[in-house]
Every structure is written in structure tokens, then in C-alpha cells.
C-alpha positions in Angstrom: -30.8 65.2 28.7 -33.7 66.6 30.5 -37.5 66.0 31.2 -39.2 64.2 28.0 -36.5 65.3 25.2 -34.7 62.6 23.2 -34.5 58.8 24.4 -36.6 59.5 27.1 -39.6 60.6 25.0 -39.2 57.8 22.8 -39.3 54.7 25.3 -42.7 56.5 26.7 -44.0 56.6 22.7 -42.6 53.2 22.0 -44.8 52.1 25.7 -47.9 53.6 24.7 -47.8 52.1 21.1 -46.6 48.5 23.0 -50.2 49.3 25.1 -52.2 49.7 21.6 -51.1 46.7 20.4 -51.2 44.5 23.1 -54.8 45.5 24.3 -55.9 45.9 21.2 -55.7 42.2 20.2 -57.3 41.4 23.7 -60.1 43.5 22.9 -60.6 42.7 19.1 -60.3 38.9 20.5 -62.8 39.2 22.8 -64.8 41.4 20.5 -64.7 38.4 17.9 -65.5 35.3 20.6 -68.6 37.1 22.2 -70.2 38.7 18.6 -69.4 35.7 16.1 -70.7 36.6 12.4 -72.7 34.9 10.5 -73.6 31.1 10.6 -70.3 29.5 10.7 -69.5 28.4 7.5 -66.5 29.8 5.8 -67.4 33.1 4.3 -68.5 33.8 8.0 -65.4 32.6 9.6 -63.6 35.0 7.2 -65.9 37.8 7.8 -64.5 37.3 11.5 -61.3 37.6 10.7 -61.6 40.1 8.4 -63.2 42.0 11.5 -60.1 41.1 13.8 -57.0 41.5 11.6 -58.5 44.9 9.7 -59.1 46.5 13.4 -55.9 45.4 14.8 -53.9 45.7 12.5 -54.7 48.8 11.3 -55.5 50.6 13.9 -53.9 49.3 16.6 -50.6 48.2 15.2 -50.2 50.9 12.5 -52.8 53.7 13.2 -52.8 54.5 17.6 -48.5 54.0 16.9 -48.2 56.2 13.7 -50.2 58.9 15.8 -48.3 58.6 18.9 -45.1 58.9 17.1 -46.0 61.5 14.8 -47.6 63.8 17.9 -46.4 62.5 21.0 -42.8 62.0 19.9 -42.6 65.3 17.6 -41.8 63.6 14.4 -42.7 64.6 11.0 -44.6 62.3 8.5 -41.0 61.4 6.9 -39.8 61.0 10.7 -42.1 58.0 11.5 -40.7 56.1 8.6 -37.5 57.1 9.2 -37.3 56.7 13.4 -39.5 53.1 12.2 -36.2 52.3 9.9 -38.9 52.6 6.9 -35.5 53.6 4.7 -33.0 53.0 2.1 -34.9 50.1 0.4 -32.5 48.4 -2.0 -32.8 46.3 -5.2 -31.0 43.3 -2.7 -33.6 43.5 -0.3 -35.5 41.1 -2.9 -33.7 38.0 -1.8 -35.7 38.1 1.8 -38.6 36.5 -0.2 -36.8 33.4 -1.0 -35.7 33.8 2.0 -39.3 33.9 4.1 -39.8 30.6 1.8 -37.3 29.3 3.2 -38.3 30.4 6.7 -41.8 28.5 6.3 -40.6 25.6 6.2 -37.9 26.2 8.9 -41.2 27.3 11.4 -43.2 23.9 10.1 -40.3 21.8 12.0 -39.8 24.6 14.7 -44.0 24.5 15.6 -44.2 20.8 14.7 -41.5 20.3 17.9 -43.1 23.1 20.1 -47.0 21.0 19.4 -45.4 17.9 20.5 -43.6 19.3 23.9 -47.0 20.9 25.0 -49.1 17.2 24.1 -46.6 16.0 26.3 -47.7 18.4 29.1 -51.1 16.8 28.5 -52.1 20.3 26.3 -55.1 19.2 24.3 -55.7 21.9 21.5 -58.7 21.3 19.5 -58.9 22.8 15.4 -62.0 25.0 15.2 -61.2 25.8 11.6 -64.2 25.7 9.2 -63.8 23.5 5.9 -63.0 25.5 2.8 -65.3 26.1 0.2 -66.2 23.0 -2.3 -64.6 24.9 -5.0 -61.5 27.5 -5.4 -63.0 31.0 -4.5 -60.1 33.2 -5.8 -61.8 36.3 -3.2 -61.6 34.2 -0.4 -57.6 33.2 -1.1 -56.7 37.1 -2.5 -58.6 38.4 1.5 -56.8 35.7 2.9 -53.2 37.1 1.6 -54.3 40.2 2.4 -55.5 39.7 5.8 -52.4 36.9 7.1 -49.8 38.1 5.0 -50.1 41.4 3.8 -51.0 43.0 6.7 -49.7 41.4 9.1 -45.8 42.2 7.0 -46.2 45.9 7.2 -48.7 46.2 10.7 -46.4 43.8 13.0 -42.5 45.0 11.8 -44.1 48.6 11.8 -44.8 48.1 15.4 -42.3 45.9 16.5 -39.3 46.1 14.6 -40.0 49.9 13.8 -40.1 52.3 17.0 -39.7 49.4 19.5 -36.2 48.2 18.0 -34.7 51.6 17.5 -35.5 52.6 21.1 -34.0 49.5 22.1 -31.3 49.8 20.4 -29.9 53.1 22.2 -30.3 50.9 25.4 -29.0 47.1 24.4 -26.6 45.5 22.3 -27.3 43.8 18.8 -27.8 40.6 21.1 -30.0 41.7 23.7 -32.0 43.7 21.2 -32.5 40.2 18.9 -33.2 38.1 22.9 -35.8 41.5 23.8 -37.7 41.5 20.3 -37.8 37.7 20.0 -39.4 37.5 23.6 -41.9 40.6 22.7 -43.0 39.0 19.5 -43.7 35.8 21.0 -45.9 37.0 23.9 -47.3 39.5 21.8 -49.4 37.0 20.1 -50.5 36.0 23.6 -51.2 31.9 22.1 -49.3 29.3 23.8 -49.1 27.3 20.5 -47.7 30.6 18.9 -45.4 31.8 21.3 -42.3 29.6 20.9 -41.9 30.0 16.8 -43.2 33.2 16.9 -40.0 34.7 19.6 -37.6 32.6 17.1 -39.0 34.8 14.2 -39.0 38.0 15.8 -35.4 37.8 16.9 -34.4 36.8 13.4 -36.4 39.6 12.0 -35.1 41.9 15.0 -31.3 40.6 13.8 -32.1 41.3 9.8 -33.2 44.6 10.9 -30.4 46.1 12.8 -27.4 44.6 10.3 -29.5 45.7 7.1 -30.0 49.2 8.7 -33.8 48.6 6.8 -37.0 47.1 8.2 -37.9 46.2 5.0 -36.3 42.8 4.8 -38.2 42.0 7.6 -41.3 42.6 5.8 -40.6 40.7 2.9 -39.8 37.8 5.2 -43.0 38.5 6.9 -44.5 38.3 3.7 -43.3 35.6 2.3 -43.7 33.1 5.2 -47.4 33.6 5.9 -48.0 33.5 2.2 -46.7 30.4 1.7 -49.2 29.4 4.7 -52.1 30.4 3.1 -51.0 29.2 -0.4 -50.3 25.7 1.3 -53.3 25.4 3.0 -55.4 26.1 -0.2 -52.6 23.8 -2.3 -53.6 20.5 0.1 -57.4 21.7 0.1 -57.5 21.9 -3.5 -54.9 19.6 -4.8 -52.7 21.9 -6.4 -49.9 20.6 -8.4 -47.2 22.7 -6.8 -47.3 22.2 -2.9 -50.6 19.6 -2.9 -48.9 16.8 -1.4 -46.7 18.9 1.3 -48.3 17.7 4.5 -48.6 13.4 3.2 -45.0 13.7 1.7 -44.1 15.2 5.3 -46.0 12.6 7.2 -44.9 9.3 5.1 -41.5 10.5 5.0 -41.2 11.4 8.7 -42.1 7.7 9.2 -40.3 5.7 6.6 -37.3 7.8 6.2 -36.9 10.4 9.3 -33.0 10.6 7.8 -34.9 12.9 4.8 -36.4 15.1 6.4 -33.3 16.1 8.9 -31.2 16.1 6.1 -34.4 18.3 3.8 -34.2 20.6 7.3 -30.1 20.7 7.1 -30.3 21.8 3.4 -33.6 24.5 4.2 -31.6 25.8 6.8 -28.5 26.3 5.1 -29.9 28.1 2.1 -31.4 30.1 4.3 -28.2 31.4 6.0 -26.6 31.5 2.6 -29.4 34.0 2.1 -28.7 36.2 4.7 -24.7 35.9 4.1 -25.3 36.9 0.2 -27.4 40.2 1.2 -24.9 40.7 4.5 -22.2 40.8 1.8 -24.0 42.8 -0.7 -24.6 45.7 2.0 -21.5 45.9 3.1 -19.9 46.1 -0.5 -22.8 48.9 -0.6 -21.4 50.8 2.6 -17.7 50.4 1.5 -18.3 51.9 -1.8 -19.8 54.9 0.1 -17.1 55.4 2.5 -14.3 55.2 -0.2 -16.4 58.1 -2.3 -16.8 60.1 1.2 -12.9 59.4 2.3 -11.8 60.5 -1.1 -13.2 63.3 -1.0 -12.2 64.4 2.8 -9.1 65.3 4.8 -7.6 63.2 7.1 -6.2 64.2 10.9 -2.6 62.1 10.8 -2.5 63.3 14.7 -5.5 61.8 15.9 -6.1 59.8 12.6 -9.4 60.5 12.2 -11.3 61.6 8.9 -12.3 65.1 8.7 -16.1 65.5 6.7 -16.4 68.5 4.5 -18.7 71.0 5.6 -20.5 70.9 9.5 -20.7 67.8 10.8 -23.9 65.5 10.7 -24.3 63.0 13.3 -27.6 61.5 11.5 -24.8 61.4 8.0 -22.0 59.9 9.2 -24.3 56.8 11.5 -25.9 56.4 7.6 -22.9 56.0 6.7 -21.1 53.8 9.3 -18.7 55.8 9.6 -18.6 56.6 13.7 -15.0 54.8 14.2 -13.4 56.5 10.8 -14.6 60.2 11.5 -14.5 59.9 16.0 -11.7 57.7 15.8 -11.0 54.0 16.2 -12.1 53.9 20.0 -15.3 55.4 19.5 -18.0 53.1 21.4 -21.6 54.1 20.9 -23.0 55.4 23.9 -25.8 53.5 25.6 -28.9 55.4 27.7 -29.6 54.2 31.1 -33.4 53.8 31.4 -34.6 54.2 35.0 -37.4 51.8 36.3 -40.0 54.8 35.6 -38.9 54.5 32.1 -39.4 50.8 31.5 -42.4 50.5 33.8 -45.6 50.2 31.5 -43.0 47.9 29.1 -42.5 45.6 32.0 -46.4 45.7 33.0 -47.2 44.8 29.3 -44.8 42.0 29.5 -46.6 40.6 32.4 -49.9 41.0 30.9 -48.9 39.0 27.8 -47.5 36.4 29.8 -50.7 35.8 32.0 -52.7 35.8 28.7 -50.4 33.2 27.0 -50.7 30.9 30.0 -54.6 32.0 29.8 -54.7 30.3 26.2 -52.9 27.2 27.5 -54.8 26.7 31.0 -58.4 26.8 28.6 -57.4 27.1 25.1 -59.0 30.1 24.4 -57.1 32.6 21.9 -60.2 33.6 19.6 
């Protein structure tokens, strides 16, 4: 491998697409403080985020990366969704929405522990949220969905379980890729009250990603945990019937009976790893079923007992397959690139920057 072909080329994309996210939510924050919109009631608090999330997320997390993989890294249109692991969506996938479900109320404990170890630090955050409307606006809620969940699904995985993880992947493990992704994602939001639930999400997402071979669990998760964020906060406002009495049922319980709601967090958490086992077990019965129609249909090399593919042989085939140890033999190890510190440079600078905006947020609260 020479000059800027192959892995080389991809860790400079996947840096310069890191850059357009990470400055573009310092710019689109500071873009939002300075030129507020409107008079401050809801409507124009939306308005602002509207202006924030559209930008950012759009351009900046979807657009500047889509571009810079397309042109930059020499991909075609089906390349980008491909080399983002935009691929081989199945019906099975379906269960990551009871799954993000499951994850909301996983994060609720996981933030509620990471507010009460920075109060202890004598962290003082203060709500600047404006009160809902009077009455139910169904535009407000359907922007709101599409603006913290919607978005924010496809934008963010594209992003950073897309590019990012794949590069990564040729470098690390299934383990350091999980610890690298979780630690971007949290910093990436560059909030100190986001930063610790934030890491634990993208390393799950990072881990659903790379055993599922498809981002789009991912996604779904994505989905399905900041829409049940928004539809809670609009079930307490409005005292919905399904979800209304979340928070008091949390807070009465947490006092009278703390044995509940361990024992509620026990049960969440082990429906949500019975989740991931059942679609685990479902893509693997997938893959199996694939390599017993391509076996049957091969030779086999008794001498070096290896499986011999009809017709030339496709690297990009047999790793959609799974099939590396069956067809190059059972001590096949995937070879790992070697990134120099030119390589990993502007990563490394980003990662610094996040981290002295984080602490920024903490030292004076200011994130918006």
C-alpha cells in the first residue's frame, strides 16, 4: 500500500468528516447562543432548535461526510452506503425498536447516577427549558421527533458508526472498536451532563454494528430511545394515560421502595440482552444457512482443507459471507493496518478539542 490508496485514504476521509461534525456543532452552538430567535416562548425555543439540529445534522453530520466520502475517498453513491455499513437490512432488524425502548429506560438510571456524581463535585446545572404549550400542538411534538429522533438516528450512526467504525475496524479489535466509538460519541456531544450515557450508547451501538454486519440496528435504537424522550416529556406535560405518571412513579418509588426499582432496572436490562441474544441468534442461523448453500455447492481442498468458491475469487463475497476461515483456512487471522501518527493526527487533535469543550460546559455550563 502506497501514498493515499486503500486504508490510508479512508482514515484521512473518516478525519475530515470527524472535523465537520465536531466544528460544526461548535459553530451551530454558538450560532444559536449569540442570534436567539424569537421572544422565548416555545415555538421560538423550537425555531432554535430547529435551526441547530437541521444545520448540523444535515449538513455537517450527513452532507460535508457524504461528499468527502463520495469525492475524496473515490466511492460511488452505492459505495457510501455500503463503506457506511448502510446494507443487508433484514426483517429481524425490527426488534432494535423494543430494544431502544428498552435502552431509555436503561439511560434514565445511567444519567440519573452520572447527574448525581457531578452535584457531588459541587456542578450546579440550571434547566433553561421553556414550558410547553397550554395545550397539545401535534406540529410541535411531530418537529420534535423529527428533529431529536429522526434525525439524529440516521445523521449520528451515518457519521459515527458509518465511515468512522469501518476504518476503525481494519485497525482495532471488536473491543477497542466498541471502547474508541463509546469514547468519540461521548465527547462528541461536547456536554458534560451528556458525555457519560452518551460513550455507554455509542459503544453499544458501535458493538450492534460490527456483530450485525448492518448499521441499521443502530438506527432503530437511536430511534427508538430519543423518541420515547420526546413522547415522555409531552406524556408528563400533558397527562397522557400511557407514560403520564413515569417520573412521580419513579420518584415515590425510589423513596418508599428503592428494592423496585433495582429489581424494574434488573428485569429492563435483562430483556434488553435477551434482545440482542434473539437477533444475535437470528443472524447467525442467517449466515449458516448461506454457507451451507455456498459449501454445497463448492469443492473442498482435503490437503489444505480449505473450501474452493466457484468461479474467481471475491474478497468483498466471501467477508459477506463470513466465510474467511472456511475458504483461507482455519488459521486465517484478519490482518490489521498500522496507522502511523500522521495518520491519526487530526483524530487525536479532534479528541482534544472535544475534551476541552466538555470540560468548557462543566467549568460554566454553557452547551447552547
Amino acid at each position: 500500500m502506497t501514498g493515499l490508496d486503500g486504508t490510508k485514504r479512508d482514515i484521512r476521509a473518516v478525519s475530515y468528516a470527524l472535523c465537520s461534525a465536531v466544528f460544526g456543532v461548535i459553530v451551530m452552538r454558538l450560532v444559536v447562543w449569540f442570534a436567539p430567535i424569537g421572544s422565548g416562548d416555545y415555538g421560538s425555543q423550537l425555531g432554535s432548535s430547529a435551526l441547530f439540529s437541521l444545520c448540523t445534522q444535515l449538513v455537517f453530520f450527513l452532507g460535508v461526510p457524504f461528499i468527502i466520502y463520495r469525492y475524496y475517498g473515490r466511492r460511488s453513491f452505492k459505495g457510501v452506503l455500503e463503506y457506511s455499513s448502510f446494507k443487508g437490512f433484514k426483517p429481524y432488524h425490527l426488534i432494535a425498536l423494543p430494544l431502544g425502548v428498552c435502552v431509555f429506560f436503561i439511560t434514565i438510571g445511567v444519567s440519573s447516577v452520572w447527574s448525581a456524581l457531578l452535584d457531588l463535585t459541587g456542578y450546579n446545572y440550571v434547566p433553561s427549558s421553556t414550558p410547553m404549550p397550554e395545550k397539545f400542538n401535534f406540529g410541535f411534538f411531530a418537529a420534535e421527533i423529527l428533529l431529536t429522533a429522526v434525525l439524529p438516528a440516521v445523521c449520528e450512526e451515518f457519521v459515527m458508526r458509518g465511515g468512522f467504525l469501518t476504518t476503525a475496524r481494519r485497525t482495532f479489535g471488536t473491543v477497542g472498536c466498541v471502547v474508541l466509538c463509546g469514547v468519540a460519541f461521548g465527547l462528541f456531544h461536547q456536554n458534560v451532563r451528556q458525555v457519560f450515557y452518551t460513550a455507554c450508547f455509542g459503544a453499544f451501538a458501535a458493538f450492534l454494528t460490527l456483530r450485525l454486519k448492518s448499521i441499521f440496528p443502530a438506527v432503530l435504537v437511536h430511534f427508538a430511545n430519543n423518541f420515547m424522550s420526546v413522547y415522555i416529556d409531552h406524556a408528563v406535560e400533558y397527562d397522557w394515560a400511557v407514560g403520564g405518571g413515569l417520573y412521580d412513579f419513579l420518584g415515590r418509588t425510589a423513596g418508599a421502595r428503592f428494592w423496585l426499582v433495582v429489581l424494574s432496572a434488573l428485569t429492563v436490562c435483562a430483556l434488553a440482552v435477551g434482545l440482542v441474544v434473539v437477533m444475535l441468534y437470528l443472524k447467525e442461523r442467517r449466515v449458516i444457512e448461506n454457507k451451507k448453500s455456498v459449501i454445497g455447492e463448492s469443492a473442498f481442498d482435503v490437503t489444505n482443507k480449505r473450501v474452493v468458491l466457484t468461479g474467481e475469487l471475491d474478497p468483498e463475497r466471501i467477508a459477506a459471507l463470513e466465510m474467511e476461515k472456511e475458504v483461507y483456512g482455519a488459521d486465517y487471522a484478519e490482518e490489521r493496518y498500522k496507522p502511523s501518527a500522521r495518520d491519526v493526527m487530526i483524530v487525536v487533535a479532534l479528541g482534544v478539542t472535544t475534551v476541552l469543550t466538555t470540560v468548557f460546559t462543566y467549568v460554566w455550563g454553557f452547551f447552547y
